[in-house]
C-alpha positions in Angstrom: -76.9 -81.4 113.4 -74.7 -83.4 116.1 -74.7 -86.2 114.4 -72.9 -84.3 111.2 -70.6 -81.9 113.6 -69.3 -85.5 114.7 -69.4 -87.8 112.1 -67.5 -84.4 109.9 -65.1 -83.8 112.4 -64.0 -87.8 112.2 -63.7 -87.8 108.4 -61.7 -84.5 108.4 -59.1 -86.1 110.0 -59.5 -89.5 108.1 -61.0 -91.7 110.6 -63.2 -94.3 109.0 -65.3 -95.7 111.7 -68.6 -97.4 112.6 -71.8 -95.6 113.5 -74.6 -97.8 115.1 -78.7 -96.8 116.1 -81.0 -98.6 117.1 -84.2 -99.5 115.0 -87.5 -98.5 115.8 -90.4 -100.8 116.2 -92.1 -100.4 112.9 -88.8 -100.7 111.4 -88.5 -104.3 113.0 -86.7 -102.8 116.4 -82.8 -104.5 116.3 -80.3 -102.6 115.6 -78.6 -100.9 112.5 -74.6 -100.3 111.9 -73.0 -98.4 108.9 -69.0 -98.4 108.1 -67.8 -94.7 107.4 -64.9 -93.9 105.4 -64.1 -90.4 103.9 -64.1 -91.5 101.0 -67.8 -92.3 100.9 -69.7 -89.1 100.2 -72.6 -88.3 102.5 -75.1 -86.2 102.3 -77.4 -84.3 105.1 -81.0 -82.8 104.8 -82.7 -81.0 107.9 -86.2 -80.2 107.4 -87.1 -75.8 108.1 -84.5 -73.6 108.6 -84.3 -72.6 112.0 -80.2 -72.9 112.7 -79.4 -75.5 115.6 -78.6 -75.1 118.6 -75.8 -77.5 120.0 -75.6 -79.4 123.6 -71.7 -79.8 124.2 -72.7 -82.2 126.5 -74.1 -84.4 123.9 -71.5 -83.7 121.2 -69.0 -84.6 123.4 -70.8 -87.7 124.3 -71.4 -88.5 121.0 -67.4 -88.0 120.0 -66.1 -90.1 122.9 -68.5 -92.8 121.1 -66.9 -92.6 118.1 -63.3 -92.9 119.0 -64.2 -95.8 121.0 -63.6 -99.5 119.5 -66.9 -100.1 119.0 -67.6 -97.1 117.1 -70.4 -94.2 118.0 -73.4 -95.2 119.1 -76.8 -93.4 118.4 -77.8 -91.8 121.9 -80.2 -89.7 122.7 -79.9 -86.0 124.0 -79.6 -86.2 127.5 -83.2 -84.6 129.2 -85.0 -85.2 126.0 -87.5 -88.3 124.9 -86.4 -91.2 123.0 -85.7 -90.5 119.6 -83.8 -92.4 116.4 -81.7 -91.0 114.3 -83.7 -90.5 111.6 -85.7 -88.6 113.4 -83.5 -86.2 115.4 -79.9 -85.0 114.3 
């Protein structure tokens, strides 16, 4: 759910940027990048249907990301185990 509160927030206001995570090991570790432009539909599925609860902390880290120059980068919730994102949102 952070990642799309971010990523929906930049492509409201027509920001195209790029969002980078890095690859697990069984996916050949390294890391991934993907251009996003709002004209590109996306699409978001969560698994149950328990609503989210958000950390501003980590929104906001995650937001700085993305208006950096290097585009957002994939971190994870501060005080929780590494995770990637297709595994939490």
């Amino acid at each position: 759910m952070h990642l799309q509160v971010v990523i929906t927030a930049k492509l409201r206001r027509r920001e195209s940027f790029i969002f980078t995570w890095t690859d697990a090991a069984e996916a050949g570790s390294g890391r991934s990048s993907i251009w996003l432009d709002p004209t590109i539909p996306l699409f978001y599925r969560y698994y149950g249907n328990r609503p989210a609860s958000l950390n501003k902390e980590w929104l906001d880290s995650l937001m700085l990301s993305a208006n950096s120059s290097n585009g957002m980068l994939f971190t994870n919730e501060p005080g929780l185990p590494p995770a990637s994102p297709r595994t939490r949102s």
